[in-house]
C-alpha positions as protocol buffer text, in pm:
chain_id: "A"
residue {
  index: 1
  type: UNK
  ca { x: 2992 y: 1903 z: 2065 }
}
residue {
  index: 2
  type: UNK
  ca { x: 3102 y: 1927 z: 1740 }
}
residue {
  index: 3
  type: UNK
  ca { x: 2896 y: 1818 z: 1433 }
}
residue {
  index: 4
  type: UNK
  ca { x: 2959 y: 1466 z: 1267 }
}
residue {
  index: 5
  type: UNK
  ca { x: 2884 y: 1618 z: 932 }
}
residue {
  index: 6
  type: UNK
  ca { x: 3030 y: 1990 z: 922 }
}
residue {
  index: 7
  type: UNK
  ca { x: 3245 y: 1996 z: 1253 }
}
residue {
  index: 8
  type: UNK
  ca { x: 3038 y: 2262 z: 1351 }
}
residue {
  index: 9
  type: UNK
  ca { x: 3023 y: 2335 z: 1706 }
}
residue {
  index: 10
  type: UNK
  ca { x: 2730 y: 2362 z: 1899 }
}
residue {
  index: 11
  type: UNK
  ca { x: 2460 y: 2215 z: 2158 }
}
residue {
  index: 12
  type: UNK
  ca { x: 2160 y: 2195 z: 1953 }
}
residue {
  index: 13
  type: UNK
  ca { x: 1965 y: 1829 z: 1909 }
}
residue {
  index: 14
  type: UNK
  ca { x: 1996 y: 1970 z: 1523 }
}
residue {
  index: 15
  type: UNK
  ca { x: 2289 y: 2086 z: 1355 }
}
residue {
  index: 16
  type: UNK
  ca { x: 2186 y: 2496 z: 1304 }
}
residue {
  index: 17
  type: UNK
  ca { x: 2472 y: 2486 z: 1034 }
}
residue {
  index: 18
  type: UNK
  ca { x: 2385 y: 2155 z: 821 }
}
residue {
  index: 19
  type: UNK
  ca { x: 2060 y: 2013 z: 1009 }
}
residue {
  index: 20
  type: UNK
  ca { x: 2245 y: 1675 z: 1092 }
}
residue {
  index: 21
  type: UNK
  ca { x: 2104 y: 1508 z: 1434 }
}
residue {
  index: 22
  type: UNK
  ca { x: 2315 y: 1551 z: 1721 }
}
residue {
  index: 23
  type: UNK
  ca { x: 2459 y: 1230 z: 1932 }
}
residue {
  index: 24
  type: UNK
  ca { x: 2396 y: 982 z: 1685 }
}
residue {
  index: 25
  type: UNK
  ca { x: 2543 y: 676 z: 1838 }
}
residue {
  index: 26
  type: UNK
  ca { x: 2795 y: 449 z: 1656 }
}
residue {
  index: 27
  type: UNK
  ca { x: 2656 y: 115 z: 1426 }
}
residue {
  index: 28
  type: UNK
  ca { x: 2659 y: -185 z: 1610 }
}
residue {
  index: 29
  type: UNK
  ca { x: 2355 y: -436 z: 1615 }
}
residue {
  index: 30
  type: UNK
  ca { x: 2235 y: -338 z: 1896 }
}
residue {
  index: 31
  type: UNK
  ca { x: 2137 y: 53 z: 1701 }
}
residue {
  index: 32
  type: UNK
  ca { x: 2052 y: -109 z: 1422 }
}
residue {
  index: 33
  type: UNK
  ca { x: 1833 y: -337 z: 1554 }
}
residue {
  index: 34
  type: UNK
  ca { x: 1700 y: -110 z: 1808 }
}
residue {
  index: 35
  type: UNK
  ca { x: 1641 y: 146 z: 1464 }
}
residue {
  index: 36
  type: UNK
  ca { x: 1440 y: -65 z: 1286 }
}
residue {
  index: 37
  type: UNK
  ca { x: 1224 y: -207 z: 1611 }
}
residue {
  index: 38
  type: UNK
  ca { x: 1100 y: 150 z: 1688 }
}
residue {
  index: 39
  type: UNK
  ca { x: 1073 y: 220 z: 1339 }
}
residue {
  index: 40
  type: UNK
  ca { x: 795 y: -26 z: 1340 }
}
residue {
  index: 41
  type: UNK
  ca { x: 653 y: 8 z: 1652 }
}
residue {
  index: 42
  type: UNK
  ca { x: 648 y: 344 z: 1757 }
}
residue {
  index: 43
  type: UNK
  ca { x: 315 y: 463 z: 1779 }
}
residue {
  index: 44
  type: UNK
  ca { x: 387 y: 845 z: 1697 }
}
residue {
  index: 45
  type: UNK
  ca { x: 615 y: 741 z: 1410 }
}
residue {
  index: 46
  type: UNK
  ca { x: 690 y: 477 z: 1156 }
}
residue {
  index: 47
  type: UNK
  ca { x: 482 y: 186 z: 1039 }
}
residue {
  index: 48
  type: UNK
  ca { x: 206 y: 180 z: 1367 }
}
residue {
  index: 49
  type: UNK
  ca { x: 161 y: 562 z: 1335 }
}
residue {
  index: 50
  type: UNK
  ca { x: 20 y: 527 z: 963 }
}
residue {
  index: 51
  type: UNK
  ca { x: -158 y: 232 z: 1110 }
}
residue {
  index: 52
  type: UNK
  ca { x: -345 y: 349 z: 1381 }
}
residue {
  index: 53
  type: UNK
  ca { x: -394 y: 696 z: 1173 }
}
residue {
  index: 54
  type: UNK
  ca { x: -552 y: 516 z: 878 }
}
residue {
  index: 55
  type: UNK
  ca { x: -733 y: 326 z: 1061 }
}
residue {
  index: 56
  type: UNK
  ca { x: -894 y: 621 z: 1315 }
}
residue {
  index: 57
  type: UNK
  ca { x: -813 y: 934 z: 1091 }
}
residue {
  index: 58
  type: UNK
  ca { x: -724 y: 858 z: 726 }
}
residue {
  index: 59
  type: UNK
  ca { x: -771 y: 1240 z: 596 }
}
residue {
  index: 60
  type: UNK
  ca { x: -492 y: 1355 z: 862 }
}
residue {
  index: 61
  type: UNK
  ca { x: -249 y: 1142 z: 719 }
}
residue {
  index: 62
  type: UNK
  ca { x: -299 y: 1184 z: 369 }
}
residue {
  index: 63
  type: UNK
  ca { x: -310 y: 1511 z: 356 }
}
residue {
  index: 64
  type: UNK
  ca { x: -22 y: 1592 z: 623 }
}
residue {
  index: 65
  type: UNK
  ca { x: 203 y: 1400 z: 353 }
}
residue {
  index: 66
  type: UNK
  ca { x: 86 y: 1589 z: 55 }
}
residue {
  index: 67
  type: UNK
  ca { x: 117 y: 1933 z: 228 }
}
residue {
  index: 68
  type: UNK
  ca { x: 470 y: 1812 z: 350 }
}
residue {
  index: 69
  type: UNK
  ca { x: 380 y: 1782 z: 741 }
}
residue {
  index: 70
  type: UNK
  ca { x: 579 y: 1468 z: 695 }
}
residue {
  index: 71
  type: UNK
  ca { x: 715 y: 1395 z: 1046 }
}
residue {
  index: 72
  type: UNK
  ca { x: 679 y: 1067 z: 1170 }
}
residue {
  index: 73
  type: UNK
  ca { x: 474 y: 944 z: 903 }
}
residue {
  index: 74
  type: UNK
  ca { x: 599 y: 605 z: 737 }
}
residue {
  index: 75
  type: UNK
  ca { x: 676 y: 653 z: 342 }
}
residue {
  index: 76
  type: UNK
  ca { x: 362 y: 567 z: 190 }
}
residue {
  index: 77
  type: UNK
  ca { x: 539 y: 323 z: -65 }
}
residue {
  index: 78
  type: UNK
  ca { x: 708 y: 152 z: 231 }
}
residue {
  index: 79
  type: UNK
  ca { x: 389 y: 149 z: 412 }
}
residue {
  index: 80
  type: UNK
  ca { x: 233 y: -84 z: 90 }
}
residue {
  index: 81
  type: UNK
  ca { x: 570 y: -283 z: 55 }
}
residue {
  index: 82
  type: UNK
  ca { x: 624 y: -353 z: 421 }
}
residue {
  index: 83
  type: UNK
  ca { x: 225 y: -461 z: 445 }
}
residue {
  index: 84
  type: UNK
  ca { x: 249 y: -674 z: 124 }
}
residue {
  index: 85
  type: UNK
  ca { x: 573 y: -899 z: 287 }
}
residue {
  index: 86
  type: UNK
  ca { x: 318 y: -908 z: 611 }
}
residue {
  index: 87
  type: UNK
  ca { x: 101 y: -1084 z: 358 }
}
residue {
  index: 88
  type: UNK
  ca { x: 318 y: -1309 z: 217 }
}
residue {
  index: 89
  type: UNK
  ca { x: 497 y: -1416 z: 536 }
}
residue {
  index: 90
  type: UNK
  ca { x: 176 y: -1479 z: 670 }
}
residue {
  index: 91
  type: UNK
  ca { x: 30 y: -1686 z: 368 }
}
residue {
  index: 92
  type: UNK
  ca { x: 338 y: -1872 z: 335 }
}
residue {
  index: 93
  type: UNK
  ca { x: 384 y: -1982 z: 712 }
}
residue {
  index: 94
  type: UNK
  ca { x: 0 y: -2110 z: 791 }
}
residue {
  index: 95
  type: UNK
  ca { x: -122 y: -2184 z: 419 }
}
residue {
  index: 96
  type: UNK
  ca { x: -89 y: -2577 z: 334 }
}
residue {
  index: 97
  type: UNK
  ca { x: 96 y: -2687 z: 16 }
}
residue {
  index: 98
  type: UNK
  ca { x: -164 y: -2667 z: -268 }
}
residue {
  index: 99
  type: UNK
  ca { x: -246 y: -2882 z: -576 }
}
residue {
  index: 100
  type: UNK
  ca { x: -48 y: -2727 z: -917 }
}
residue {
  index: 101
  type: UNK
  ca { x: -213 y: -2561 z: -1125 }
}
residue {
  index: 102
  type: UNK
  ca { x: -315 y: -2846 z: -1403 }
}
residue {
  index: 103
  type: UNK
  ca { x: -332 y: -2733 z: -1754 }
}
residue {
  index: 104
  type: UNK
  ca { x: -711 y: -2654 z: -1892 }
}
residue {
  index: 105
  type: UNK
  ca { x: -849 y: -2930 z: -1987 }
}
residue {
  index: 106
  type: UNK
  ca { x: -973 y: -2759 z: -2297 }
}
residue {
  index: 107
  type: UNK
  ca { x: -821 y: -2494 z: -2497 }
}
residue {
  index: 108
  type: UNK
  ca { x: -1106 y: -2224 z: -2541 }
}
residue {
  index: 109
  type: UNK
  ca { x: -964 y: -1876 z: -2499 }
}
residue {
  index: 110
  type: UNK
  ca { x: -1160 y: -1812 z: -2232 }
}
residue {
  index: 111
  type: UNK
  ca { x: -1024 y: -2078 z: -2044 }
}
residue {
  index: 112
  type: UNK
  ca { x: -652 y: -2066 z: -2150 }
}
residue {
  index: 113
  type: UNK
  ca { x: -660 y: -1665 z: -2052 }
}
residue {
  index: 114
  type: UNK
  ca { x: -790 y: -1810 z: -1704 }
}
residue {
  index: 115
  type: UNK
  ca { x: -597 y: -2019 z: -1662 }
}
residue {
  index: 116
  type: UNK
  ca { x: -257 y: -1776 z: -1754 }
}
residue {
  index: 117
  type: UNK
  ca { x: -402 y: -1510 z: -1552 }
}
residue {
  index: 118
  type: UNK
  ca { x: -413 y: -1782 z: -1239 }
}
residue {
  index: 119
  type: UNK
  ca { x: -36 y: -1878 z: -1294 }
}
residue {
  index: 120
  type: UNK
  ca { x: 54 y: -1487 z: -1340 }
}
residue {
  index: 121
  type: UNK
  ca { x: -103 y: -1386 z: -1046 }
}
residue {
  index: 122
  type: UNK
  ca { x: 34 y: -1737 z: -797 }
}
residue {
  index: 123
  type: UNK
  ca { x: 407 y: -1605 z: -953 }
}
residue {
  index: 124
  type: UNK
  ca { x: 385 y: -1236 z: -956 }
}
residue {
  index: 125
  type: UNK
  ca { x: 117 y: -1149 z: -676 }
}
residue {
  index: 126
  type: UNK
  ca { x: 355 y: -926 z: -487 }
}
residue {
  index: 127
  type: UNK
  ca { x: 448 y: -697 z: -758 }
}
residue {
  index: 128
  type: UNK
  ca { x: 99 y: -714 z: -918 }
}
residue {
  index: 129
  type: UNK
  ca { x: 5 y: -562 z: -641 }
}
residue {
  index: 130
  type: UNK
  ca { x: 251 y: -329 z: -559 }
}
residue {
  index: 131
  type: UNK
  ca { x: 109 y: -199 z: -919 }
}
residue {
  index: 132
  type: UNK
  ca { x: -220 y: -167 z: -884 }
}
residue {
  index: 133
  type: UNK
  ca { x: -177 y: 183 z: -701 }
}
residue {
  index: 134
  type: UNK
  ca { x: -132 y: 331 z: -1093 }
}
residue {
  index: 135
  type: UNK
  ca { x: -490 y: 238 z: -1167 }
}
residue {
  index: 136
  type: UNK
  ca { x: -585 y: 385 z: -858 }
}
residue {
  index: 137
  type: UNK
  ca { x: -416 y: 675 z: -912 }
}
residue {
  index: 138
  type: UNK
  ca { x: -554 y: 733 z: -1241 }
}
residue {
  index: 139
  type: UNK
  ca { x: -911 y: 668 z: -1113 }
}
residue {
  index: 140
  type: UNK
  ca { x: -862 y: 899 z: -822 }
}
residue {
  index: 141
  type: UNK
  ca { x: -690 y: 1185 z: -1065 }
}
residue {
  index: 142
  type: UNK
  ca { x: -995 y: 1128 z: -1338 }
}
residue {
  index: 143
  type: UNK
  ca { x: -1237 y: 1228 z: -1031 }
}
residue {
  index: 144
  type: UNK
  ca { x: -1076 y: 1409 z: -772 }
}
residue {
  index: 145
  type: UNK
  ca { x: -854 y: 1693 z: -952 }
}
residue {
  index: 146
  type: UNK
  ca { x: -715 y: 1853 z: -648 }
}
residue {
  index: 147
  type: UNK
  ca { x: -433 y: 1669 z: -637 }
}
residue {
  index: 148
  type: UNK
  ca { x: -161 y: 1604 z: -926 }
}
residue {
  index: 149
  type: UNK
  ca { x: -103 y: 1203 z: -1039 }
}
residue {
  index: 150
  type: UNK
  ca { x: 221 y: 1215 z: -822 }
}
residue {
  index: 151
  type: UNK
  ca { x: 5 y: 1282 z: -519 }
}
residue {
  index: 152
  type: UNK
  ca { x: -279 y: 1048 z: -609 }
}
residue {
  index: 153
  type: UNK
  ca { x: 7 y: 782 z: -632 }
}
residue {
  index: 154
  type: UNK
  ca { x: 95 y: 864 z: -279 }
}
residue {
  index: 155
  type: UNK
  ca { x: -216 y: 791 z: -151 }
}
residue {
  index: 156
  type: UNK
  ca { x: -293 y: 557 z: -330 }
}
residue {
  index: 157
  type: UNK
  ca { x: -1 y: 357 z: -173 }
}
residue {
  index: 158
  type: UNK
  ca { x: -147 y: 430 z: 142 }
}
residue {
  index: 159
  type: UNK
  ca { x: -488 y: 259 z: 45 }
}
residue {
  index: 160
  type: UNK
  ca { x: -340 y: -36 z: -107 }
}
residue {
  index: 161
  type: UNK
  ca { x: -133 y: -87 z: 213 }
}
residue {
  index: 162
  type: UNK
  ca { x: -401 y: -68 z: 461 }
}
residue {
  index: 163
  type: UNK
  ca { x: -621 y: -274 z: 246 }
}
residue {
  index: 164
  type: UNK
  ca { x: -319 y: -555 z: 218 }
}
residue {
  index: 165
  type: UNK
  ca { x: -301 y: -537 z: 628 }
}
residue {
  index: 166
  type: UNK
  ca { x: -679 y: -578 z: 613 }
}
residue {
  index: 167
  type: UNK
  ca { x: -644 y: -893 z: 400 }
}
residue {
  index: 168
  type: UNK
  ca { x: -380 y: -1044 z: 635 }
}
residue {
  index: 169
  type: UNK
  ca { x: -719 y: -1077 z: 875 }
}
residue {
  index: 170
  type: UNK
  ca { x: -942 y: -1149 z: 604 }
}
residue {
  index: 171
  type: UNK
  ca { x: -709 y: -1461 z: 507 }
}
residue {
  index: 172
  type: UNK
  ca { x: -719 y: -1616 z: 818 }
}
residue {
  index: 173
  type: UNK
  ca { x: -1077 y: -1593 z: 832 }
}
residue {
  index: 174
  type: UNK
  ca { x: -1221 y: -1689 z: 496 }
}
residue {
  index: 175
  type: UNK
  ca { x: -909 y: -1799 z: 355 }
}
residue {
  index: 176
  type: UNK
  ca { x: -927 y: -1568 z: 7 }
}
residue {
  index: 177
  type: UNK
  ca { x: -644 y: -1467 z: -198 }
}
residue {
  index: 178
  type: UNK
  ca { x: -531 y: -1110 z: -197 }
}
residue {
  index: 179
  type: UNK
  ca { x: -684 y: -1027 z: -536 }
}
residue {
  index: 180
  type: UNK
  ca { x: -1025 y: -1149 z: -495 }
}
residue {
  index: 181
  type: UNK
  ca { x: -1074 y: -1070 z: -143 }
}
residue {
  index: 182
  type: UNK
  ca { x: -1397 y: -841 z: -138 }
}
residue {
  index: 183
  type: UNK
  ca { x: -1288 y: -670 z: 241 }
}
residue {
  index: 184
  type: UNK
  ca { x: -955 y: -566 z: -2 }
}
residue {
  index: 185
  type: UNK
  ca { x: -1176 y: -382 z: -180 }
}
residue {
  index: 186
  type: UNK
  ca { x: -1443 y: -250 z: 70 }
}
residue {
  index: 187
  type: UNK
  ca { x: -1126 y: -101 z: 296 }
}
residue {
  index: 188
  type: UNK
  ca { x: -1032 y: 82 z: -18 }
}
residue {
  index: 189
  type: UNK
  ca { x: -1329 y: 207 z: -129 }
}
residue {
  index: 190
  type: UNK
  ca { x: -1391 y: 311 z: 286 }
}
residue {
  index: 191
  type: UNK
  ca { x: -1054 y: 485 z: 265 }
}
residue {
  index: 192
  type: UNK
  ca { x: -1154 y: 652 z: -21 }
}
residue {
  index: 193
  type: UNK
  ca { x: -1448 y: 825 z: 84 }
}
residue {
  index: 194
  type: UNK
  ca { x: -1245 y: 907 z: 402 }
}
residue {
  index: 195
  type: UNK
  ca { x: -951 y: 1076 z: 267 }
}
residue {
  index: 196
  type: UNK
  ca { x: -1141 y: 1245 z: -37 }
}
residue {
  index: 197
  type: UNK
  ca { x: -1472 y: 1359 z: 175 }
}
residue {
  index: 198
  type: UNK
  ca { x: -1530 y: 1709 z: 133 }
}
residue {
  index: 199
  type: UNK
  ca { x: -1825 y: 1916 z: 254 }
}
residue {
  index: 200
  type: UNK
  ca { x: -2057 y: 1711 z: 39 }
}
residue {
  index: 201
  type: UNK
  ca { x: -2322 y: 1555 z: 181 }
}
residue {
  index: 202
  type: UNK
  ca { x: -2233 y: 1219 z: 329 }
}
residue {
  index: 203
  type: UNK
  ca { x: -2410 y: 956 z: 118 }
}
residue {
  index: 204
  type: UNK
  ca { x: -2280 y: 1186 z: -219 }
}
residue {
  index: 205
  type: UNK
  ca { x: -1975 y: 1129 z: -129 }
}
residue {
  index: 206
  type: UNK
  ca { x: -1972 y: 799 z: -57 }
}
residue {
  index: 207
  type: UNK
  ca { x: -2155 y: 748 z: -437 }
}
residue {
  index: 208
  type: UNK
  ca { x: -1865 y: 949 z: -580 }
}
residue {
  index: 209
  type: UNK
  ca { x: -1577 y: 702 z: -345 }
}
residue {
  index: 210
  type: UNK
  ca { x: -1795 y: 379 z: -477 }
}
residue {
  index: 211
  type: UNK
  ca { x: -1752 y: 515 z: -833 }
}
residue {
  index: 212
  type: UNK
  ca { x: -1354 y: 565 z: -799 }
}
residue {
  index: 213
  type: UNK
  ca { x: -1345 y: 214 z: -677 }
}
residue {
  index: 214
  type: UNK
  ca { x: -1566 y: 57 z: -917 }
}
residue {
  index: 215
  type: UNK
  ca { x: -1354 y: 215 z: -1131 }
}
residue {
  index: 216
  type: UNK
  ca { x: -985 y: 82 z: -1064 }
}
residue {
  index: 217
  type: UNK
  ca { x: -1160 y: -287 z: -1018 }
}
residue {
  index: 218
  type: UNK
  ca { x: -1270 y: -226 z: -1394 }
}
residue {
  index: 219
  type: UNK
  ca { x: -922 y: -84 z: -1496 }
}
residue {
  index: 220
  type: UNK
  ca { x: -794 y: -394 z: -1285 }
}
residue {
  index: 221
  type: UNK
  ca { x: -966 y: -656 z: -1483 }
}
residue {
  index: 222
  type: UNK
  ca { x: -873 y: -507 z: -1778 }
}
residue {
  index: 223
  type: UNK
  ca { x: -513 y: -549 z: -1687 }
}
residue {
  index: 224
  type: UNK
  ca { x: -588 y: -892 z: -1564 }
}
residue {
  index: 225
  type: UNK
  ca { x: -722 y: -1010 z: -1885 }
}
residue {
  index: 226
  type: UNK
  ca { x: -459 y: -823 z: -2115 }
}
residue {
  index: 227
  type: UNK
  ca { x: -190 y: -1019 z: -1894 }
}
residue {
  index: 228
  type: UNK
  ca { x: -410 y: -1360 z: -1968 }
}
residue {
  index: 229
  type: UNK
  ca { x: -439 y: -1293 z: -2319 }
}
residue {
  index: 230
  type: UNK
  ca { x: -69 y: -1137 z: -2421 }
}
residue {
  index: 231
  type: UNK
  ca { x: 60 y: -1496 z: -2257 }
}
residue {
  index: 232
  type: UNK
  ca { x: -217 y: -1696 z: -2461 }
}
residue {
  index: 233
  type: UNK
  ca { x: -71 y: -1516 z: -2772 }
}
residue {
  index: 234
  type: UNK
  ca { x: 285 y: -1627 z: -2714 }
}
């Protein structure tokens, strides 16, 4: 057969002269559709591979994608956006039309920033979030300096989107928002001391995990309130 890329002939499933895949069929709906199904649902690749390996083996994952062992693991940053529009879907199909937001009754700072910080987060929840893996990052690079920020950031995104899918659950159990949901931040700190363990002794590293976490909640508030109190200022 003769390459779609390079005309190059051969009988490889591989291209030996340009590494394009051999017999890729034509697009029609049917591929596409078919694509993005096992994409998603293809438990040695795509989105249930990083599922069921961050759920069972975190470390494996993590690592394979920071050494480069990158086969059939789901982008990490797809992995968080793809559980974050779980989250939404799921909030906005079963959640009941709430009361607006009325304005504080009284105009302490305290309260306005609340109260900014409430309508920030109800408007912007999904990129919020999709941001918080920076202060992660950072708190995992100030502790753990094995890794470069880049790489951090990478895992990071694969904390943040297990934690999301583990809020989906949460949600329909006890009916918290995203951002205050303490299981959010359990999961993380759990996949923490998972994916960072080293041959420390168990409960040290679990001190060292809880003191990353404890860390990007801190750096988290502090975002939280800057947000508040920038819009108070306007």
């Amino acid at each position: 057969m003769n390459c779609v890329s390079c005309d190059h002939v051969h009988e490889e499933k591989y291209c030996p002269n340009c590494g394009e895949k051999s017999g890729v069929k034509r697009i029609t709906l049917t591929t596409m559709t078919a694509d993005v199904f096992s994409s998603v649902t293809n438990m040695d690749r795509g989105f249930l591979y990083n599922l069921k390996t961050l759920t069972l083996a975190p470390q494996k994952v993590a690592k394979d994608f920071i050494l480069g062992k990158r086969k059939g693991i789901f982008n990490p940053v797809s992995y968080l956006i793809f559980a974050i529009t779980i989250y939404i879907i799921v909030i906005t199909v079963i959640d009941s039309p709430k009361e607006k937001i009325g304005s504080p009754e009284t105009t302490s700072l305290l309260r306005l920033t609340a109260y900014e910080v409430g309508l920030f987060i109800r408007a912007y929840l999904k990129y919020f979030w999709i941001l918080a893996i920076v202060p992660l990052a950072l708190s995992l690079r100030l502790v753990y300096r094995n890794y470069n920020f880049m790489e951090h950031l990478a895992t990071s995104s694969f904390i943040i989107g297990h934690a999301t899918l583990a809020s989906v659950l949460s949600y329909l159990i006890f009916d918290t928002i995203l951002i205050f949901d303490p299981v959010v931040y359990f999961v993380i700190f759990w996949l923490i001391h998972k994916i960072y363990r080293t041959n420390n002794s168990t409960s040290e590293s679990a001190i060292i995990a809880f003191s990353v976490a404890l860390l990007f909640i801190l750096l988290l508030v502090i975002i939280v309130i800057a947000i508040g109190a920038v819009k108070v200022m306007r």
